[in-house]
RODO-2510 file (C-alpha; in nm, 4 decimals, decimal comma):
residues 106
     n   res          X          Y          Z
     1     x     0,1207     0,2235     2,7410
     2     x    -0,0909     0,4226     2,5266
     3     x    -0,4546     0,4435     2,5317
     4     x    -0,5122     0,3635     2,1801
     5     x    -0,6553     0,0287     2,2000
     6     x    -0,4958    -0,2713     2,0959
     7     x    -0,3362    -0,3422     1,7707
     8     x    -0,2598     0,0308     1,7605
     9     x    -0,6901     0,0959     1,7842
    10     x    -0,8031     0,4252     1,6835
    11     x    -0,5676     0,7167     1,7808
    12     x    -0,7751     1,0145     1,6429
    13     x    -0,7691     0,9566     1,3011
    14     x    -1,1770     0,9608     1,1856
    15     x    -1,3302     0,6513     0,9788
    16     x    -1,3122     0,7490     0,5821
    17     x    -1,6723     0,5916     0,4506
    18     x    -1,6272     0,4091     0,1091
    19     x    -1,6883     0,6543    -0,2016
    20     x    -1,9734     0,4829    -0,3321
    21     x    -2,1557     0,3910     0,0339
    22     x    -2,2620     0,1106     0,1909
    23     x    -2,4971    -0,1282     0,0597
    24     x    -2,6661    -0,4208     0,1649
    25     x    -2,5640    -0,7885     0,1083
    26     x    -2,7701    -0,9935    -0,0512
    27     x    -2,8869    -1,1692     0,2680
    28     x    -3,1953    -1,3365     0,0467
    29     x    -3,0027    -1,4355    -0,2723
    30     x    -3,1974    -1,2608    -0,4715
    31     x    -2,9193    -1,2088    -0,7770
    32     x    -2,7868    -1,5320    -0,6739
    33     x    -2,8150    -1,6301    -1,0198
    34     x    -2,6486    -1,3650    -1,2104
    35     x    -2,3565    -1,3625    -0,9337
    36     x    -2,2972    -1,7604    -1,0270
    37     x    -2,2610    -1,6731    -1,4086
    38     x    -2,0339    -1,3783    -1,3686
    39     x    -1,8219    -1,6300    -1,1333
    40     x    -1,8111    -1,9190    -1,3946
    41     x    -1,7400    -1,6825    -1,6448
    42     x    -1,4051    -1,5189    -1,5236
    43     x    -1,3307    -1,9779    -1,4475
    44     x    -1,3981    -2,0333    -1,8229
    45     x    -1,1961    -1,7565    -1,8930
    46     x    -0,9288    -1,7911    -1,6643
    47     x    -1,0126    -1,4575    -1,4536
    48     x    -1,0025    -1,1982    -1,7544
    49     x    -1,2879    -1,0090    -1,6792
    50     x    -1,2804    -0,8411    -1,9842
    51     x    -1,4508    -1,1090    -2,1266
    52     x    -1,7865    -1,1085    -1,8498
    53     x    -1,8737    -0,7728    -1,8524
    54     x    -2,2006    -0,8619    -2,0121
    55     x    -2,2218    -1,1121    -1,6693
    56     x    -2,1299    -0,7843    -1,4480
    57     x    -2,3427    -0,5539    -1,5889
    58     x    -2,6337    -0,7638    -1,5083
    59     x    -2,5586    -0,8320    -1,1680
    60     x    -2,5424    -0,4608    -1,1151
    61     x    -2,8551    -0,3750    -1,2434
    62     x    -3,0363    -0,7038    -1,0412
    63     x    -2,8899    -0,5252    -0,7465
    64     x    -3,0102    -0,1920    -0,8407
    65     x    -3,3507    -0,3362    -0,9195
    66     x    -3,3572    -0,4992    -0,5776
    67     x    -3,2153    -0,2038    -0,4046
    68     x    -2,9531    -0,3842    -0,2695
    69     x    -2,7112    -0,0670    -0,4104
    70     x    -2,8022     0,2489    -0,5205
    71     x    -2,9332     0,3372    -0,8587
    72     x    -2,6845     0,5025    -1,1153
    73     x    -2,6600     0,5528    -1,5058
    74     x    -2,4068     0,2039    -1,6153
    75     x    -2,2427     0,4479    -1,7415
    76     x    -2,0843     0,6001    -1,4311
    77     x    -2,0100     0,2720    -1,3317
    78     x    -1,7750     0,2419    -1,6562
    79     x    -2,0304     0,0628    -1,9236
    80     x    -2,1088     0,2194    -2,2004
    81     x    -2,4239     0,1586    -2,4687
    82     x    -2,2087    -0,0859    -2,6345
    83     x    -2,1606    -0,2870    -2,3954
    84     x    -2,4766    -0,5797    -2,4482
    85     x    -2,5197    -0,8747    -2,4593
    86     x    -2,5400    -1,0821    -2,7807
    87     x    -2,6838    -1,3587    -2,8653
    88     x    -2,5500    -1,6454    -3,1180
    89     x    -2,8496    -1,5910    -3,3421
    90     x    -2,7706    -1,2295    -3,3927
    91     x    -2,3819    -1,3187    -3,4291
    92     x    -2,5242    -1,5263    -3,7066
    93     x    -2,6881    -1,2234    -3,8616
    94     x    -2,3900    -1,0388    -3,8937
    95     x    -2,2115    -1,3057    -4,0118
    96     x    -2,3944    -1,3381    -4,3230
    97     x    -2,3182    -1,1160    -4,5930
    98     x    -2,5978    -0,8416    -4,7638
    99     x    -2,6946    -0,9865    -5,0910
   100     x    -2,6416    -0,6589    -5,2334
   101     x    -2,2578    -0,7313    -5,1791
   102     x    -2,2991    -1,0716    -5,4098
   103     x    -2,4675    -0,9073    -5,7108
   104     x    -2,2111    -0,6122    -5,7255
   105     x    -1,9394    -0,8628    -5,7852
   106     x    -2,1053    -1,0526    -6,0875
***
């Protein structure tokens, strides 16, 4: 038999760390709340998480702000400036045409 350890065990190949590190879980639940709306926002959307980035994005930076992972620009973590979050009253403000528009066509 070999002296590898069971299940084949380690035969001399060395442990490859992650490329972004280890962090800590979030023993306390401290971005409990921002994990839960990310999660019921890939249900509502049938797992298209296209449509929660807004949700991911800010449980990132509640872990960064907790320093439960390390700090980085959103941007290397593949958000751009574009990517916030809005809100129905401001959808409602673009909605609504310039009055400048209205007068040109009378």
């Amino acid at each position: 038999m070999s002296a590898g350890g069971a299940f084949g065990g380690n035969r001399g190949a060395r442990p490859v760390p992650p490329e972004k590190g280890v962090f800590p879980l979030d023993h306390l639940h401290e971005c409990d709340l921002e994990k839960k709306d990310y999660l019921a926002c890939l249900k509502s959307t049938g797992a298209q998480s296209e449509k929660c980035r807004m949700f991911s994005k800010k449980y990132l930076e509640c872990r960064m702000e907790r320093n439960l992972m390390a700090k980085q620009d959103m941007s290397e973590l593949g958000f751009s400036n574009t990517d916030v979050v809005v809100t129905p009253s401001e959808k409602n403000n673009k909605l609504e045409s310039p009055t400048s528009d209205s007068k040109e066509k009378k």
